[in-house]
Chimera marker file (.cmm) of the C-alpha trace (Angstrom):
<marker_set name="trace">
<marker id="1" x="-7.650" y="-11.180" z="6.103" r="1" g="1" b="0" radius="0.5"/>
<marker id="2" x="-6.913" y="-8.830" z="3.489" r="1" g="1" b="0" radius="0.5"/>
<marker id="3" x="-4.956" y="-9.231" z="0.652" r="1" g="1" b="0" radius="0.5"/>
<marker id="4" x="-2.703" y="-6.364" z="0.672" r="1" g="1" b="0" radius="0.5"/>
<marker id="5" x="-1.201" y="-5.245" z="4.328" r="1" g="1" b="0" radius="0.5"/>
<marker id="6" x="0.618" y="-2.806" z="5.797" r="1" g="1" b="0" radius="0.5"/>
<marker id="7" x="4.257" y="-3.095" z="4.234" r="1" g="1" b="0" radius="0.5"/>
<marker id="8" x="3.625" y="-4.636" z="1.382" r="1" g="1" b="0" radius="0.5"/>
<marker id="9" x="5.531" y="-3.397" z="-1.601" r="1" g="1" b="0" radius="0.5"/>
<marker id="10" x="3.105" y="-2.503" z="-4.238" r="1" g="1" b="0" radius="0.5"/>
<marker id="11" x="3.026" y="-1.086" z="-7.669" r="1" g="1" b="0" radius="0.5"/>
<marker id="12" x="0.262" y="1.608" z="-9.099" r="1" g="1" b="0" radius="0.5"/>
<marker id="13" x="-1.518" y="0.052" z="-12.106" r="1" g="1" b="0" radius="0.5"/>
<marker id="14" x="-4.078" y="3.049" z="-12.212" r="1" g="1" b="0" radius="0.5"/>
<marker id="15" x="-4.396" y="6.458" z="-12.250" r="1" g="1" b="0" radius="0.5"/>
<marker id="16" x="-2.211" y="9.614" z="-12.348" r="1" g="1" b="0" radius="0.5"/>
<marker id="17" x="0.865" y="8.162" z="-10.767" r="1" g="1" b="0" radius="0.5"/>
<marker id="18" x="1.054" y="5.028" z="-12.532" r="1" g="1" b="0" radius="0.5"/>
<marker id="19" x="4.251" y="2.944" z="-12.703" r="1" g="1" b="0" radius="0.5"/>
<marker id="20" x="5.176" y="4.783" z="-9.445" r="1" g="1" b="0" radius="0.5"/>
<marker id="21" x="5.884" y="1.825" z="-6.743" r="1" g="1" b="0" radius="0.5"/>
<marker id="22" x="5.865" y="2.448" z="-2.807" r="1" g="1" b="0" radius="0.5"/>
<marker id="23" x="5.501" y="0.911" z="1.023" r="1" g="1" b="0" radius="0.5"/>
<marker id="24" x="2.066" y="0.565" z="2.261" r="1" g="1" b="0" radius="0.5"/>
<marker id="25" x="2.326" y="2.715" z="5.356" r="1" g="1" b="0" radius="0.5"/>
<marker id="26" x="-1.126" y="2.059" z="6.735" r="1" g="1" b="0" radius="0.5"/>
<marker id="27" x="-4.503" y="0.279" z="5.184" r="1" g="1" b="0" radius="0.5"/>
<marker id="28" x="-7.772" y="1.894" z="5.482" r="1" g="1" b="0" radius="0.5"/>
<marker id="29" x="-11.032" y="-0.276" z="6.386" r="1" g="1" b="0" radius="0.5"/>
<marker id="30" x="-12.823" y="1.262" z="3.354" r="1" g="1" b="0" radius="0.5"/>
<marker id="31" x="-10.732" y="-0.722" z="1.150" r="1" g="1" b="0" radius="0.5"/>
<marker id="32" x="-8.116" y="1.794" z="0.612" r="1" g="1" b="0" radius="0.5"/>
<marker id="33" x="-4.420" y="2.425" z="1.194" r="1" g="1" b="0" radius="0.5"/>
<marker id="34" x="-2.426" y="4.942" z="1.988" r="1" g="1" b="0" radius="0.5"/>
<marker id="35" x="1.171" y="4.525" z="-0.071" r="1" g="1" b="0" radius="0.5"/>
<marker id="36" x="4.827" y="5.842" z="0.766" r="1" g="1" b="0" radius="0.5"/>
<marker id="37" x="5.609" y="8.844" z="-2.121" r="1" g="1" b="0" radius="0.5"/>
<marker id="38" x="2.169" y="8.167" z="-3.917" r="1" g="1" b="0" radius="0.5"/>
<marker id="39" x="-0.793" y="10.041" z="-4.624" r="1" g="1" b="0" radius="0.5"/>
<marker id="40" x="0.481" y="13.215" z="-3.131" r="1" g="1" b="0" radius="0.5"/>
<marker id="41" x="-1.302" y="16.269" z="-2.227" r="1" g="1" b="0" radius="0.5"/>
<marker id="42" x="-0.837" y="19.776" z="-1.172" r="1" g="1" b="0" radius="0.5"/>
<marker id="43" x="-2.385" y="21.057" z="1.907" r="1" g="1" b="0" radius="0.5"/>
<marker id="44" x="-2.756" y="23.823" z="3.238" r="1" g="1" b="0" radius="0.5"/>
<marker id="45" x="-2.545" y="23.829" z="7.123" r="1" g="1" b="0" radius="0.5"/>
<marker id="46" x="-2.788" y="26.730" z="9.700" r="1" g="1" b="0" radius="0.5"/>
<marker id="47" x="-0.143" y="27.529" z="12.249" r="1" g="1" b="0" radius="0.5"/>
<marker id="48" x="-0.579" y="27.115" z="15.950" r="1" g="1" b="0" radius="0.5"/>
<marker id="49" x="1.725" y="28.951" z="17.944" r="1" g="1" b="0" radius="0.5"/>
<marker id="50" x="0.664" y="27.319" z="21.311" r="1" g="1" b="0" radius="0.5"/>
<marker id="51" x="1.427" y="23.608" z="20.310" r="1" g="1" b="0" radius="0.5"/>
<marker id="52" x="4.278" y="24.952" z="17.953" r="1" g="1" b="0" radius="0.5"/>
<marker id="53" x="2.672" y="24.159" z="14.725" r="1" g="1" b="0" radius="0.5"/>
<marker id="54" x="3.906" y="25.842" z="11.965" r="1" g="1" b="0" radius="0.5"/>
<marker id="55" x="1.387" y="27.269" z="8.780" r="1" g="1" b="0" radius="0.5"/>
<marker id="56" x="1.937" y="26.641" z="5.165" r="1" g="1" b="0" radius="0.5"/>
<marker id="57" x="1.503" y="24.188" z="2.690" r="1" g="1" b="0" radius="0.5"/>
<marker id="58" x="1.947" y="20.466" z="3.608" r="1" g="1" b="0" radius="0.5"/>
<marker id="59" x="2.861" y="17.777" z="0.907" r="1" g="1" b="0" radius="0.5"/>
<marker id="60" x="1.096" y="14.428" z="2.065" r="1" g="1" b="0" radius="0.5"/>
<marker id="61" x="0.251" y="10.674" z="1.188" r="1" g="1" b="0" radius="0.5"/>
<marker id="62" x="-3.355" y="10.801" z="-0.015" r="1" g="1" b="0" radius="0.5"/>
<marker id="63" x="-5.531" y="7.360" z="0.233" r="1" g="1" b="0" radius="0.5"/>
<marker id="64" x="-5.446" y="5.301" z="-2.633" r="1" g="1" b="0" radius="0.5"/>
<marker id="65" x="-8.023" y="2.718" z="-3.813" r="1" g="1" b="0" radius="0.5"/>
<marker id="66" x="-6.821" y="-0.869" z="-3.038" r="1" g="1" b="0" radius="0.5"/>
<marker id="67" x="-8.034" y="-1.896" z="-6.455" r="1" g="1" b="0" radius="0.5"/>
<marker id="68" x="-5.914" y="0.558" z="-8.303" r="1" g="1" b="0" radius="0.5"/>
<marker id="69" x="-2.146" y="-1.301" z="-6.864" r="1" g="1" b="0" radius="0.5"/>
<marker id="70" x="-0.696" y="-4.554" z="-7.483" r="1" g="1" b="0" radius="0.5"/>
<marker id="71" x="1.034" y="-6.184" z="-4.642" r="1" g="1" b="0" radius="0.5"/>
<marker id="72" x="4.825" y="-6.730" z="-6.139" r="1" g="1" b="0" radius="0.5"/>
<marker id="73" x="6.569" y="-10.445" z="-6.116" r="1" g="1" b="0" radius="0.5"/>
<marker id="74" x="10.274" y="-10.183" z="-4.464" r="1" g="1" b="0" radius="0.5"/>
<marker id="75" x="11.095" y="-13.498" z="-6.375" r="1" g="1" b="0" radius="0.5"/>
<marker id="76" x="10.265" y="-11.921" z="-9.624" r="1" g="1" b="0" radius="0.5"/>
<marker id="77" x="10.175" y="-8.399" z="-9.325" r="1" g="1" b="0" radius="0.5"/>
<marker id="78" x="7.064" y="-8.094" z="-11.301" r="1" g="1" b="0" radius="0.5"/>
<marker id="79" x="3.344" y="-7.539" z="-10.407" r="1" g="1" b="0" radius="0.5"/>
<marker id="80" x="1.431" y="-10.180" z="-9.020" r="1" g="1" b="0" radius="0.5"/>
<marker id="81" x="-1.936" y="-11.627" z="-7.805" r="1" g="1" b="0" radius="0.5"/>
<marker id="82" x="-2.772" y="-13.011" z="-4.220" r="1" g="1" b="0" radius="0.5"/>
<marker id="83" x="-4.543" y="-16.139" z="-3.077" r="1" g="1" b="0" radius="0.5"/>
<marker id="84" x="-5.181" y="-17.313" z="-0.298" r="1" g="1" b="0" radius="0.5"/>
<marker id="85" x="-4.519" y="-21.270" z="1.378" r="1" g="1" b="0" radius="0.5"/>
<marker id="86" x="-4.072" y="-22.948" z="4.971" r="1" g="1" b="0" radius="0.5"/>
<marker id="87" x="-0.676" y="-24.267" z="5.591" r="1" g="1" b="0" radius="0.5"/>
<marker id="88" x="0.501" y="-27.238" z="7.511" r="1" g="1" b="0" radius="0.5"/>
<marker id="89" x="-0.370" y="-25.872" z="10.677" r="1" g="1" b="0" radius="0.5"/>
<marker id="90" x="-3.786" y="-24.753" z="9.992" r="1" g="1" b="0" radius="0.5"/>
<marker id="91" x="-3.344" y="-21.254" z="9.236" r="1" g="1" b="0" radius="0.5"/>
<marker id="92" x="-4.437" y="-19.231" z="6.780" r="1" g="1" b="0" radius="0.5"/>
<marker id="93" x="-1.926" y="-17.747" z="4.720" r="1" g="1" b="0" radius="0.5"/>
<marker id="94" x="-1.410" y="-15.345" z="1.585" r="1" g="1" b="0" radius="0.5"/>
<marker id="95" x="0.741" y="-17.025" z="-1.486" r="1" g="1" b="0" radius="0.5"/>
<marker id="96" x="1.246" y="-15.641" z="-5.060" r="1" g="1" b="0" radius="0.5"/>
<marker id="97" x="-0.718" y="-16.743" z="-7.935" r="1" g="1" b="0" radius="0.5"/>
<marker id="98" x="2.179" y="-16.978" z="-10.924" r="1" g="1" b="0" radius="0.5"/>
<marker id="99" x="4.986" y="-19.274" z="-8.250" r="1" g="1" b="0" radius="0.5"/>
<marker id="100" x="2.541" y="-20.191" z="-5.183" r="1" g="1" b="0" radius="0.5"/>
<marker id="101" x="5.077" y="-19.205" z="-3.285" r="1" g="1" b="0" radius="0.5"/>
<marker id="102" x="4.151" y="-17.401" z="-0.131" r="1" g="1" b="0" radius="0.5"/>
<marker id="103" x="4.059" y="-14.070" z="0.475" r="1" g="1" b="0" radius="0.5"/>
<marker id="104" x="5.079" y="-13.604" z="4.178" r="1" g="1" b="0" radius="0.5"/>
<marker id="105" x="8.401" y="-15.281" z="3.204" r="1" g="1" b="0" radius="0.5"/>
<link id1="1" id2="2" r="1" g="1" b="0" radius="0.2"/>
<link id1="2" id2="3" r="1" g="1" b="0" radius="0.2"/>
<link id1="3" id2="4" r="1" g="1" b="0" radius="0.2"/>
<link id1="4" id2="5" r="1" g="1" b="0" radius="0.2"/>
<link id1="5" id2="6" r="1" g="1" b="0" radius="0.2"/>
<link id1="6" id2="7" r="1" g="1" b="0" radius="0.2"/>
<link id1="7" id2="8" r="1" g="1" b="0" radius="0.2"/>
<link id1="8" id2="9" r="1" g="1" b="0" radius="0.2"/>
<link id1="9" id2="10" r="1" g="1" b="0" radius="0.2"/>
<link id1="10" id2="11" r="1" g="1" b="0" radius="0.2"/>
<link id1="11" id2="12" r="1" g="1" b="0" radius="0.2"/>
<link id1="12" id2="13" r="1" g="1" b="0" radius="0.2"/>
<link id1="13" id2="14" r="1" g="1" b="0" radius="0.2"/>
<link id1="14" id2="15" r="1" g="1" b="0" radius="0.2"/>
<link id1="15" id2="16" r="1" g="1" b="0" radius="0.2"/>
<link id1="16" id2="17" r="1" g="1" b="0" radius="0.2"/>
<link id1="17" id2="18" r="1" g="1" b="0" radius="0.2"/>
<link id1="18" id2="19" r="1" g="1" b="0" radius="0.2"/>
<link id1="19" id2="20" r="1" g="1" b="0" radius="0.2"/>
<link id1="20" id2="21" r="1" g="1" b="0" radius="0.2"/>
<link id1="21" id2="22" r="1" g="1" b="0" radius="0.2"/>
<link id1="22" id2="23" r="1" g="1" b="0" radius="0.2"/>
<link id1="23" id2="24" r="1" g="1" b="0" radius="0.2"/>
<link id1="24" id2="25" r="1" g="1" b="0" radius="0.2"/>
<link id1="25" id2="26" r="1" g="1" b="0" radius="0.2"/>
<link id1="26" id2="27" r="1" g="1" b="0" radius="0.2"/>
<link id1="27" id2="28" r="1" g="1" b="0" radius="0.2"/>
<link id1="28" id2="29" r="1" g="1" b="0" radius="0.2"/>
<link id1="29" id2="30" r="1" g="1" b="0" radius="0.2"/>
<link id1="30" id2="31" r="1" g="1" b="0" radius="0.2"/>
<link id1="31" id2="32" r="1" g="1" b="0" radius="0.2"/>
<link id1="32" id2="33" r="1" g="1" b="0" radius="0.2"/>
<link id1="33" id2="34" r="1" g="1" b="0" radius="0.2"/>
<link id1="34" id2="35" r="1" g="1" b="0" radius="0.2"/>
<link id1="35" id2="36" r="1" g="1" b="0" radius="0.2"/>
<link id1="36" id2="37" r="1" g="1" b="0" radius="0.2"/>
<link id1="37" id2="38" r="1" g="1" b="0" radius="0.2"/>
<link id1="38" id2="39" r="1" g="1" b="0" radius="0.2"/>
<link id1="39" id2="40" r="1" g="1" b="0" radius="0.2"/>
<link id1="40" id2="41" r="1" g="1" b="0" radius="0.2"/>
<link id1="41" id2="42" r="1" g="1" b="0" radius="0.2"/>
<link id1="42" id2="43" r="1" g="1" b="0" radius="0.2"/>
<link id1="43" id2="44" r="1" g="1" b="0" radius="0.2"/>
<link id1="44" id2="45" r="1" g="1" b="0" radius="0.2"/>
<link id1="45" id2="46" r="1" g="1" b="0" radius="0.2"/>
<link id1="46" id2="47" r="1" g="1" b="0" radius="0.2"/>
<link id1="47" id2="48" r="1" g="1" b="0" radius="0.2"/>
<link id1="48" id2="49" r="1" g="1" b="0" radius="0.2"/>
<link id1="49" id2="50" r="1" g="1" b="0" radius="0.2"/>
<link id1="50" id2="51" r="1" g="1" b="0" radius="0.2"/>
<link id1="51" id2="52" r="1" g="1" b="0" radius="0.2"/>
<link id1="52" id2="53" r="1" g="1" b="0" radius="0.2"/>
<link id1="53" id2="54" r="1" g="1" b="0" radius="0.2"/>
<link id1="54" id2="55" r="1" g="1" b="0" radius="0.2"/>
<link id1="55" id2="56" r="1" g="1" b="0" radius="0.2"/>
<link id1="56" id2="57" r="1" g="1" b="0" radius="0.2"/>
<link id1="57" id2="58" r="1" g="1" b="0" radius="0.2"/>
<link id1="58" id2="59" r="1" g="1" b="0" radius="0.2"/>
<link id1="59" id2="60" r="1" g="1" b="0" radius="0.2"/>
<link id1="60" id2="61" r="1" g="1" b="0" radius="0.2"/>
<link id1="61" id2="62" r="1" g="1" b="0" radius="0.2"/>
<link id1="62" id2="63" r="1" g="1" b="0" radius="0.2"/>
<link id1="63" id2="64" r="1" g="1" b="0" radius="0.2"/>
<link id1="64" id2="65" r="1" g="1" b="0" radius="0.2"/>
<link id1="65" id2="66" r="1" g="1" b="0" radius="0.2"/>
<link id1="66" id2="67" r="1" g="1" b="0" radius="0.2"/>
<link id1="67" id2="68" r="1" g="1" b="0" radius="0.2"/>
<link id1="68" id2="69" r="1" g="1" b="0" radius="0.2"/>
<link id1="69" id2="70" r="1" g="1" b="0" radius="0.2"/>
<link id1="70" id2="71" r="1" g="1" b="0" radius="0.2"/>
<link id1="71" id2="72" r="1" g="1" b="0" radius="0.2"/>
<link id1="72" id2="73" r="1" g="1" b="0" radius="0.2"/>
<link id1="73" id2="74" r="1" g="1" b="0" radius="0.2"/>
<link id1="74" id2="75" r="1" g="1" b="0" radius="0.2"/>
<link id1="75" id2="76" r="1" g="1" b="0" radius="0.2"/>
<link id1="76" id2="77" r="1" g="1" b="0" radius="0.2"/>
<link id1="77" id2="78" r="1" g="1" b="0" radius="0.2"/>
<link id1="78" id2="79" r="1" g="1" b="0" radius="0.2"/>
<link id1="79" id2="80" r="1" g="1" b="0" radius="0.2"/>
<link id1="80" id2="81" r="1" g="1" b="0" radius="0.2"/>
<link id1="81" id2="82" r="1" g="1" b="0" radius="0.2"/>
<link id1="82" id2="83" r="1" g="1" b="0" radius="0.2"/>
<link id1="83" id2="84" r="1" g="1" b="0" radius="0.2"/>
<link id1="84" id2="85" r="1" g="1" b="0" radius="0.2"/>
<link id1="85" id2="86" r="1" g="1" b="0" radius="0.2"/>
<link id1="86" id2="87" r="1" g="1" b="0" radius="0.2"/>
<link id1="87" id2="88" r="1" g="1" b="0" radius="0.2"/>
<link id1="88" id2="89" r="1" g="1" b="0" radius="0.2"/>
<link id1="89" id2="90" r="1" g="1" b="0" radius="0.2"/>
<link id1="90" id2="91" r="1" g="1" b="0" radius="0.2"/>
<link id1="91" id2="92" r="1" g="1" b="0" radius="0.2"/>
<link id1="92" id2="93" r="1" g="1" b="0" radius="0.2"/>
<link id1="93" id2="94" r="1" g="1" b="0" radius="0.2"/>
<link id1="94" id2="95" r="1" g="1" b="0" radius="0.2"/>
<link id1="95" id2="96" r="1" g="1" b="0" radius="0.2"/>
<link id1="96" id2="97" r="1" g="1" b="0" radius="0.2"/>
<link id1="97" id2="98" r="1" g="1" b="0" radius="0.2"/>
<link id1="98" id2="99" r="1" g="1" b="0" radius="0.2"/>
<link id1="99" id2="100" r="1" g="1" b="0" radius="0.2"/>
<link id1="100" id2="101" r="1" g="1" b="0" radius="0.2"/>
<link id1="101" id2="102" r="1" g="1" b="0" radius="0.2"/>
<link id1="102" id2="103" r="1" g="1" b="0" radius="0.2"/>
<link id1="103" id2="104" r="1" g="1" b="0" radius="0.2"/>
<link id1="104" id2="105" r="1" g="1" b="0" radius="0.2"/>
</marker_set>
């Protein structure tokens, strides 16, 4: 289990776009993340006609290292750290460090 999944509000603590916050849109098994409106890049793409693909320049989510984001409480608003525990049932589950509440909820 990982400690940051796919939609998972997170804030960039690192890096160019710092203080930028975003929607994990998909999580990488190299241990990085791909974030909604950060780390974006220009690419340039070329057209195919046939599948009706158009040419130009693209603007596009680049992956992000999963160290460089903090995964953002809901209860606080602010940056947070996550643990991990087994519940009643027996399941493992993610909670935050600074309220041990848990994340899925």
């Amino acid at each position: 289990m990982k400690k940051i999944v796919k939609s998972d509000q997170v804030l960039v603590i690192t890096g160019r776009d710092k203080g930028k916050t975003g929607q994990v849109v998909r999580v990488l098994p190299d241990n990085r993340l791909i974030v909604s409106g950060v780390c974006l890049v220009t690419k340039h793409t070329k057209g195919n006609p046939q599948q009706g693909k158009e040419g130009g320049l693209i603007r596009k989510e680049a992956p992000i290292q999963a160290s460089n984001v903090a995964i953002i409480n809901p209860n606080t608003g602010k940056p947070d750290r996550v643990g991990f525990r087994i519940n009643e049932q027996g399941k493992k589950e993610r909670f935050f460090k600074s309220d041990k509440s848990s994340v899925n909820s």
